[in-house]
mmCIF file of the C-alpha atoms, coordinates in Angstrom:
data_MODEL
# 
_entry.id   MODEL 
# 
loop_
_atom_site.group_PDB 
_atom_site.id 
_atom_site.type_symbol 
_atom_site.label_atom_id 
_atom_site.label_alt_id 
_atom_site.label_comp_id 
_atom_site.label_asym_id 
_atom_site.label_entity_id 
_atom_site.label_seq_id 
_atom_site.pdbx_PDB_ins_code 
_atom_site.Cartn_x 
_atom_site.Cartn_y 
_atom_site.Cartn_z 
_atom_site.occupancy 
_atom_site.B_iso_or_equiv 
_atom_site.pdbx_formal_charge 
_atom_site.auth_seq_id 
_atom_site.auth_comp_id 
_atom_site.auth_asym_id 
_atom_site.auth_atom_id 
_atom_site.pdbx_PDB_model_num 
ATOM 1   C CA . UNK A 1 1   ? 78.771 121.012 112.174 1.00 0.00 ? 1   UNK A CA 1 
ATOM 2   C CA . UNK A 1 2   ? 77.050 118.520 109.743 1.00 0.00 ? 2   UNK A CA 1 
ATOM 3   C CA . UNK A 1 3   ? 79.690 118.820 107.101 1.00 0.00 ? 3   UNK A CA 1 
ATOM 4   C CA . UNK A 1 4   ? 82.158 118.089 109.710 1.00 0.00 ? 4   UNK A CA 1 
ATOM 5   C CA . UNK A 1 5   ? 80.388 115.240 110.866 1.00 0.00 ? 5   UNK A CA 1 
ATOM 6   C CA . UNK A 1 6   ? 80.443 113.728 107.064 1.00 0.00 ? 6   UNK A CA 1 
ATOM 7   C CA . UNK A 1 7   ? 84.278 114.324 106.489 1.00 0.00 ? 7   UNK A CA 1 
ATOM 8   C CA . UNK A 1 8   ? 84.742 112.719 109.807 1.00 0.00 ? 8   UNK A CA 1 
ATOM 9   C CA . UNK A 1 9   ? 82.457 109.433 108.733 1.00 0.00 ? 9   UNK A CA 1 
ATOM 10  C CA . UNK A 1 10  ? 83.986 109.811 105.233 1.00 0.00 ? 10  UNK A CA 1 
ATOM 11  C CA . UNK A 1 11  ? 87.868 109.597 106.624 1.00 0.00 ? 11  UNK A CA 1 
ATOM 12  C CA . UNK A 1 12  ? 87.096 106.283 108.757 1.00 0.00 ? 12  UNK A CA 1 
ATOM 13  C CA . UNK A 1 13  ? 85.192 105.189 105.938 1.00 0.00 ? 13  UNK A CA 1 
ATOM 14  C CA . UNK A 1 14  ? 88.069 105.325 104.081 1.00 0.00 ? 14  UNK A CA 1 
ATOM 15  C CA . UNK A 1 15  ? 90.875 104.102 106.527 1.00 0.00 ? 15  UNK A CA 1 
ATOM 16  C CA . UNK A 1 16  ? 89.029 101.288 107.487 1.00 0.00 ? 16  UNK A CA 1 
ATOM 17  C CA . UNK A 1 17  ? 88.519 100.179 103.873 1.00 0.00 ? 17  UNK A CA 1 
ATOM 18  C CA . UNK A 1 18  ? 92.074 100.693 103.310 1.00 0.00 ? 18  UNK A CA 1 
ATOM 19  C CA . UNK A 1 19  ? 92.674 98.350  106.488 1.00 0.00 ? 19  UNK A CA 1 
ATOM 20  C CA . UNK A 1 20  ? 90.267 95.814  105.308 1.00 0.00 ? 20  UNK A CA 1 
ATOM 21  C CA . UNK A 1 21  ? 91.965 96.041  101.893 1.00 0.00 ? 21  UNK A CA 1 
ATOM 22  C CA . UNK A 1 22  ? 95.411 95.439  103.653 1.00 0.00 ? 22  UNK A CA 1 
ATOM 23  C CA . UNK A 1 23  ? 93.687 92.431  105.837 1.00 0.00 ? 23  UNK A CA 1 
ATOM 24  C CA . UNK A 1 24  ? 92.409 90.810  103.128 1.00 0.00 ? 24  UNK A CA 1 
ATOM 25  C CA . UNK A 1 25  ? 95.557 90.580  100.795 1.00 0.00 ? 25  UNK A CA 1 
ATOM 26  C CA . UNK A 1 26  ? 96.712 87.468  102.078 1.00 0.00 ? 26  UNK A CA 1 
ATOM 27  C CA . UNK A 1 27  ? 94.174 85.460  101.366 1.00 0.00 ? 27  UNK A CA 1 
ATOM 28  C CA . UNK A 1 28  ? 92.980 86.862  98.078  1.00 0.00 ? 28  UNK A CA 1 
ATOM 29  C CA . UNK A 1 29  ? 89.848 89.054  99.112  1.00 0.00 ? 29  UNK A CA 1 
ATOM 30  C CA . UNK A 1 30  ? 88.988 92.374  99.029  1.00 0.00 ? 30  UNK A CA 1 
ATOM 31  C CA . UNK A 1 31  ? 87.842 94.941  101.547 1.00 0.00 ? 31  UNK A CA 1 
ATOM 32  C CA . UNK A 1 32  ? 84.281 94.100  101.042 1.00 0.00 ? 32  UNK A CA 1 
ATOM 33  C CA . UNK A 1 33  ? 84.617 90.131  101.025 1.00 0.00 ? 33  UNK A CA 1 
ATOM 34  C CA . UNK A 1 34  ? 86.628 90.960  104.489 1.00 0.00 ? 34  UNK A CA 1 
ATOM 35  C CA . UNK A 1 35  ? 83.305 91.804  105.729 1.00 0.00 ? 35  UNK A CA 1 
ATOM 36  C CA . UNK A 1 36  ? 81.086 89.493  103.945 1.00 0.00 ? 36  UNK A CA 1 
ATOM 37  C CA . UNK A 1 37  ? 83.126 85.990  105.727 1.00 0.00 ? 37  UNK A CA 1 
ATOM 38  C CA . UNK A 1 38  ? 83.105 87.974  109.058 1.00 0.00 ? 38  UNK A CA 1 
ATOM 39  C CA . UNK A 1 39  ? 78.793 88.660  108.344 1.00 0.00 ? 39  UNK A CA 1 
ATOM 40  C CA . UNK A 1 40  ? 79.059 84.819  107.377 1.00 0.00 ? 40  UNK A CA 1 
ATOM 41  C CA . UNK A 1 41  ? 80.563 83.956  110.328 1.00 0.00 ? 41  UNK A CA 1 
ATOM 42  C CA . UNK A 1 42  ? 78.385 86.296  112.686 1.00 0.00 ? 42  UNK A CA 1 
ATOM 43  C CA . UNK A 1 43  ? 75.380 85.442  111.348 1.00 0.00 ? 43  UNK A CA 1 
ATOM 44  C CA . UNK A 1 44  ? 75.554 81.761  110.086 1.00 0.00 ? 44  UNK A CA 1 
ATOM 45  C CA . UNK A 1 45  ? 73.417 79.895  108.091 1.00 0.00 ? 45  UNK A CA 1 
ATOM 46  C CA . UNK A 1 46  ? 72.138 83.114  106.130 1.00 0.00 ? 46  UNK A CA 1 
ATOM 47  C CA . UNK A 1 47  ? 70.869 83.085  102.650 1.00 0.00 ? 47  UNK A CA 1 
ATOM 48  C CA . UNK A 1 48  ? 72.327 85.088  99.512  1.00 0.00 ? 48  UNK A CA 1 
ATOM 49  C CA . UNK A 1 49  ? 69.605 87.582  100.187 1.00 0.00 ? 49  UNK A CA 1 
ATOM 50  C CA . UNK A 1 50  ? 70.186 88.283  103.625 1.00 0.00 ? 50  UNK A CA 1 
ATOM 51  C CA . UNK A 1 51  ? 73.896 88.511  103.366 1.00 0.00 ? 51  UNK A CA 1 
ATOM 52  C CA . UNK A 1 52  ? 73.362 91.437  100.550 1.00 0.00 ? 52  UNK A CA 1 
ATOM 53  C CA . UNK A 1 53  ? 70.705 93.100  102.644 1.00 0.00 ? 53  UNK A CA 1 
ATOM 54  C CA . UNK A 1 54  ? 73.530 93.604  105.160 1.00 0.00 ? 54  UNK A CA 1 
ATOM 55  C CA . UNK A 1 55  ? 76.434 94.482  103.350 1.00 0.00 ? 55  UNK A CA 1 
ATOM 56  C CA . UNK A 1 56  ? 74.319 97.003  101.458 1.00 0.00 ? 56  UNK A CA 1 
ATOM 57  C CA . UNK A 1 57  ? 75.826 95.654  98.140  1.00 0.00 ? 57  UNK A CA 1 
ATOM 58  C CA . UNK A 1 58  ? 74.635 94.422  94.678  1.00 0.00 ? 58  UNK A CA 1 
ATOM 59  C CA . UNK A 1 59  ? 73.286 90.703  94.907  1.00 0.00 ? 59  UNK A CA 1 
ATOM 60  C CA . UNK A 1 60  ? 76.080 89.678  92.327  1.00 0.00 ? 60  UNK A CA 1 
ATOM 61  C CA . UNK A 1 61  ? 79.135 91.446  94.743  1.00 0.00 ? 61  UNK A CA 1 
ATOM 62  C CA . UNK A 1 62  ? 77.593 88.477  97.108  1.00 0.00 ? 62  UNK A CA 1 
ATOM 63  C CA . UNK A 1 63  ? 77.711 85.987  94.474  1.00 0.00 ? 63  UNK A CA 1 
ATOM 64  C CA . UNK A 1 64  ? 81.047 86.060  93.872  1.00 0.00 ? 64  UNK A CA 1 
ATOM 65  C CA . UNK A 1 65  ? 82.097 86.924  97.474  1.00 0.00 ? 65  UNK A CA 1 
ATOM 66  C CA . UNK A 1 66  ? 80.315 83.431  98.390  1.00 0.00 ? 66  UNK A CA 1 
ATOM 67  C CA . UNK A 1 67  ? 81.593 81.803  95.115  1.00 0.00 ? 67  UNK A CA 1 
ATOM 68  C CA . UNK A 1 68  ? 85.389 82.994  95.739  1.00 0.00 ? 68  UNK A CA 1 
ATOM 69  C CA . UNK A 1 69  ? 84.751 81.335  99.415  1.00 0.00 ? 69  UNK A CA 1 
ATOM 70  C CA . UNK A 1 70  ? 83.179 77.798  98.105  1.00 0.00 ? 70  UNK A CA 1 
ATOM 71  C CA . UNK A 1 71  ? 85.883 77.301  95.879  1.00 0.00 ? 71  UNK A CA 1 
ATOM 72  C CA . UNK A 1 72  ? 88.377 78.031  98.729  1.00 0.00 ? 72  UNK A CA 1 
ATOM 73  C CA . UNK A 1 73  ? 86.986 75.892  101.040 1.00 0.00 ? 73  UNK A CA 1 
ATOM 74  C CA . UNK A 1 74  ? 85.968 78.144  103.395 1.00 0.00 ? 74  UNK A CA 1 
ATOM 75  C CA . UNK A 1 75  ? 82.249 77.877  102.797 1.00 0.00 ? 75  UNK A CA 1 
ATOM 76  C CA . UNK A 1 76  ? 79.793 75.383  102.264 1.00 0.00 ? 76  UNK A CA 1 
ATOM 77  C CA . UNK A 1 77  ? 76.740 75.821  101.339 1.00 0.00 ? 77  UNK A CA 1 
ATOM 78  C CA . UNK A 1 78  ? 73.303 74.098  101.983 1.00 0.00 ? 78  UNK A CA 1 
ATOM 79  C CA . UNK A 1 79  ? 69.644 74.309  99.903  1.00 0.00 ? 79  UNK A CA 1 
ATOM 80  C CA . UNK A 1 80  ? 66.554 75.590  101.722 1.00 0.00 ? 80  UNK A CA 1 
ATOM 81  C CA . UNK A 1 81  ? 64.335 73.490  102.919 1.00 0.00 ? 81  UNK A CA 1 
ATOM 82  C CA . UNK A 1 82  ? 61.622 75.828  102.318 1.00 0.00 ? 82  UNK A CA 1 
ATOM 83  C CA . UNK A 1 83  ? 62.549 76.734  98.544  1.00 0.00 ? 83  UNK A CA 1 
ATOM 84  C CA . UNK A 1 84  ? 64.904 74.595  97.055  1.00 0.00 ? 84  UNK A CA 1 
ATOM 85  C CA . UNK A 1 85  ? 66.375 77.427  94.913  1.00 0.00 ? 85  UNK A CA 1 
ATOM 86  C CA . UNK A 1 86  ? 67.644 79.518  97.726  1.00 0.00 ? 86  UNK A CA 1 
ATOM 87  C CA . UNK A 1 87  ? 70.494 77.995  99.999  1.00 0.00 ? 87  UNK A CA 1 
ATOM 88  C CA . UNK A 1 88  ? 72.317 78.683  103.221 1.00 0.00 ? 88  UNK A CA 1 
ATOM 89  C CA . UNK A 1 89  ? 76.219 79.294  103.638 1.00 0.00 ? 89  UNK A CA 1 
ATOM 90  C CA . UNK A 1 90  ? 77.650 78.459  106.432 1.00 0.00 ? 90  UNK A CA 1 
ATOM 91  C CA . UNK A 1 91  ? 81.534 78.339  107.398 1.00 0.00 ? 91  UNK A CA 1 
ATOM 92  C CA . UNK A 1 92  ? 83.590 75.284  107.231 1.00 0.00 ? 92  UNK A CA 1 
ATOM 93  C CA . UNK A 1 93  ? 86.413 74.843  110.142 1.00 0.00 ? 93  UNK A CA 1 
ATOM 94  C CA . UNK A 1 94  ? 88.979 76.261  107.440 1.00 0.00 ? 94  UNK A CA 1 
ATOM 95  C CA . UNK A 1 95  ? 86.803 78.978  107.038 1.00 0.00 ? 95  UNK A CA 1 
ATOM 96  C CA . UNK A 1 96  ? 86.562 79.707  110.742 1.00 0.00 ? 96  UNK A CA 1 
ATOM 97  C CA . UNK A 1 97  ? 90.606 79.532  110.813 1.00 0.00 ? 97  UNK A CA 1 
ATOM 98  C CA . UNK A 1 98  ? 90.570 82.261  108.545 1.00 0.00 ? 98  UNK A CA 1 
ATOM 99  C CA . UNK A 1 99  ? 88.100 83.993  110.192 1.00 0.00 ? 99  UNK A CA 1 
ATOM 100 C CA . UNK A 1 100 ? 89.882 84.056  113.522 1.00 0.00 ? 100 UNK A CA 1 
ATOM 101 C CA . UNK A 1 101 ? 92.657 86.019  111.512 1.00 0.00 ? 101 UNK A CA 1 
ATOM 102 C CA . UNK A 1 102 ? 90.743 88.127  110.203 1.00 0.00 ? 102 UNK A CA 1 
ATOM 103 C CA . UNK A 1 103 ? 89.201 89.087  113.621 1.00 0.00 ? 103 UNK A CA 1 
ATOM 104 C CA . UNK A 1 104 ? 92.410 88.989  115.236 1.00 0.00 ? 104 UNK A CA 1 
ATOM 105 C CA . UNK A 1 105 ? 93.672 92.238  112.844 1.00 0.00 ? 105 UNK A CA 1 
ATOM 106 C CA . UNK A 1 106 ? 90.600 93.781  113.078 1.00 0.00 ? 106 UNK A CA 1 
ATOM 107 C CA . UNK A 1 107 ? 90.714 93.927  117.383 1.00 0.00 ? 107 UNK A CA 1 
ATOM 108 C CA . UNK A 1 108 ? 94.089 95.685  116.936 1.00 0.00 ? 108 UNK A CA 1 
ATOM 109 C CA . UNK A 1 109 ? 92.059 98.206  114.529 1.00 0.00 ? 109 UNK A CA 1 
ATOM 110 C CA . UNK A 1 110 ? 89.534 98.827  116.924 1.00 0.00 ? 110 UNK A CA 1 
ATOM 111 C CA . UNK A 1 111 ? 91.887 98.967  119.783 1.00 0.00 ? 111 UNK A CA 1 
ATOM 112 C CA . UNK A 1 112 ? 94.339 101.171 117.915 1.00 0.00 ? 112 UNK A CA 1 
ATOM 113 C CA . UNK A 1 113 ? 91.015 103.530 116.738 1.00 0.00 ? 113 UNK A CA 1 
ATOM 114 C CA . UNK A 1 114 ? 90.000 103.897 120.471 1.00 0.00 ? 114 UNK A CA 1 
ATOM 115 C CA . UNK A 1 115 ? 93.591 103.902 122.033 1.00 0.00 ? 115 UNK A CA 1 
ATOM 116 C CA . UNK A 1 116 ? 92.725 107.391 123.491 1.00 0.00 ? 116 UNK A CA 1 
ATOM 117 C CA . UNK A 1 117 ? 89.672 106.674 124.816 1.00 0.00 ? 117 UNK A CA 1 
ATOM 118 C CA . UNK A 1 118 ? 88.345 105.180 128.271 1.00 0.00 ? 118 UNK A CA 1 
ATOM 119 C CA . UNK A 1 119 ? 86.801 101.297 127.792 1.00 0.00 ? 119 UNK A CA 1 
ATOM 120 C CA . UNK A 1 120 ? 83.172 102.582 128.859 1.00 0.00 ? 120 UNK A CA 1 
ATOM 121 C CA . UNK A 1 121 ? 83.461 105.290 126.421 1.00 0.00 ? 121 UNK A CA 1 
ATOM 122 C CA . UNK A 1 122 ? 85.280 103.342 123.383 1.00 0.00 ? 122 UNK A CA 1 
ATOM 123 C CA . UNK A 1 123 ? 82.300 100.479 124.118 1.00 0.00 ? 123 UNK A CA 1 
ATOM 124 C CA . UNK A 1 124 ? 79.873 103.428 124.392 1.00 0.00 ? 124 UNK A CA 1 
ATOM 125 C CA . UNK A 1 125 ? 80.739 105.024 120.647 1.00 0.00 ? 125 UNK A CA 1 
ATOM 126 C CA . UNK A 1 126 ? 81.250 101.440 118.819 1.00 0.00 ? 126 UNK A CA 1 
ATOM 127 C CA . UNK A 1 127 ? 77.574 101.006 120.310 1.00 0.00 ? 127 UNK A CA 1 
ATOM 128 C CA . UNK A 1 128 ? 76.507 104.173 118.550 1.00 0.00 ? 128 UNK A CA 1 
ATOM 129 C CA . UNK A 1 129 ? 78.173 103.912 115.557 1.00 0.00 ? 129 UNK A CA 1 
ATOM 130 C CA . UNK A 1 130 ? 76.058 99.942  115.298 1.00 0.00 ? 130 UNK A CA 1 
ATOM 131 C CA . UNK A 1 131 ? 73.040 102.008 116.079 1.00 0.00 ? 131 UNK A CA 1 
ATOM 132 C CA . UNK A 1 132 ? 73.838 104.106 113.132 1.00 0.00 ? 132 UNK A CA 1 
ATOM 133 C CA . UNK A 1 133 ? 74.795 101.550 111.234 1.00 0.00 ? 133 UNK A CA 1 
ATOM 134 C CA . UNK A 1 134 ? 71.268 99.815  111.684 1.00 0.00 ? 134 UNK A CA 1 
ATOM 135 C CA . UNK A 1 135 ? 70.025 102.845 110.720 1.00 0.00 ? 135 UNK A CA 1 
ATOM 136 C CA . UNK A 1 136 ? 71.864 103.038 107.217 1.00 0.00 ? 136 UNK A CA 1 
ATOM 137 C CA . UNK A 1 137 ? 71.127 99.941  106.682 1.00 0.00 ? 137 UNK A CA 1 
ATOM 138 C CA . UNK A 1 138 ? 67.455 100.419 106.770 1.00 0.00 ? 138 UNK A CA 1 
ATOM 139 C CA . UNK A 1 139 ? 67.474 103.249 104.132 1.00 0.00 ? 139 UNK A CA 1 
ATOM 140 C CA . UNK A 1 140 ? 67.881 102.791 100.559 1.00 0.00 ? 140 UNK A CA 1 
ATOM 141 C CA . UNK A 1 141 ? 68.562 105.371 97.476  1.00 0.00 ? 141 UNK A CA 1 
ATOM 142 C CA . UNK A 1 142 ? 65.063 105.457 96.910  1.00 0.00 ? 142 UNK A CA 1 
ATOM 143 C CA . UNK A 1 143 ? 64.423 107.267 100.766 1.00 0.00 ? 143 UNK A CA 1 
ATOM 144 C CA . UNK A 1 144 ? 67.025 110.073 100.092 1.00 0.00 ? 144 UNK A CA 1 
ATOM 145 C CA . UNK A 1 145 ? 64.682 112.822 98.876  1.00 0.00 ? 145 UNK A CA 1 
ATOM 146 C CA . UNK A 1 146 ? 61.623 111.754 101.275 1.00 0.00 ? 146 UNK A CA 1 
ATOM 147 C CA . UNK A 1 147 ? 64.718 112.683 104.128 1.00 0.00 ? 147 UNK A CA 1 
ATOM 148 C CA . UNK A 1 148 ? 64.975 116.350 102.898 1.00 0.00 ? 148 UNK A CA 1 
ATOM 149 C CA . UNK A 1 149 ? 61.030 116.295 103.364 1.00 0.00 ? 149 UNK A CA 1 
ATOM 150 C CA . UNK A 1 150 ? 61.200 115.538 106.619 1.00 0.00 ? 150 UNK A CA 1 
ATOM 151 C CA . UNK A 1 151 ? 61.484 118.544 109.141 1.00 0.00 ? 151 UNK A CA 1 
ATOM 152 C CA . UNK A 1 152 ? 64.377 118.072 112.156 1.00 0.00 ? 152 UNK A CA 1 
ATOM 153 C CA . UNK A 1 153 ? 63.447 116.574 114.721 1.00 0.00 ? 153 UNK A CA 1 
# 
């Protein structure tokens, strides 16, 4: 049952990274900087930190993610007024163009994903899936092998 639950994680893992891939083309960006302008956009005004914490990535994926998106215009960027070496990044209204693509695409992924599935229950599994998602993102590397110490619950 649980290896069947990780091949079926692992395939939309893979198809949606695929579809990100394919979304992103266009405009020069990868599957991952798909997601980091969408985070941007979600969650404005966040710092280099907190954008890396989220996208579970190395701080220097986000670094160029964010430096790919200043020098496209889609970005700007403003310093902390609490420490004036971190800064915020924010989208500019070229930025938010793009971002409207981008979230037009992905709908038709998510509606093509739950095409066989009542509303209630297609809005009831993308609200799981975000609850595991949380989850993940809570965990690091370094909490694997304290998991296998801890007996099912």
């Amino acid at each position: 049952m649980r290896t069947e639950q990780a091949r079926v994680f692992g395939v939309i893992s893979r198809a949606a990274h695929h579809y990100m891939k394919w979304m992103g083309e266009p405009y020069g960006i990868n599957a991952i900087e798909c997601l980091m302008i969408l985070h941007i956009h979600q969650y404005d005004a966040s710092t280099l930190e907190q954008i890396t914490k989220a996208m579970v990535v190395d701080k220097s994926v986000t670094t160029r993610g964010v430096s790919k998106f200043l020098a496209k215009g889609w970005v700007a960027k403003t310093n902390s007024f609490v420490d004036k070496r971190v800064y915020h990044v924010s989208l500019t209204a070229l930025g938010k163009t793009i971002v409207n693509e981008l979230n037009f695409k992905l709908d038709k992924w998510n509606d093509y994903l739950a095409a066989d599935l009542p509303e209630q229950e297609a809005d009831q599994l993308f609200s799981a899936l975000e609850s595991l998602a949380k989850r993940a993102i809570e965990s690091s590397a370094a909490d694997f092998p304290s998991l296998l110490e801890k007996p099912n619950e």
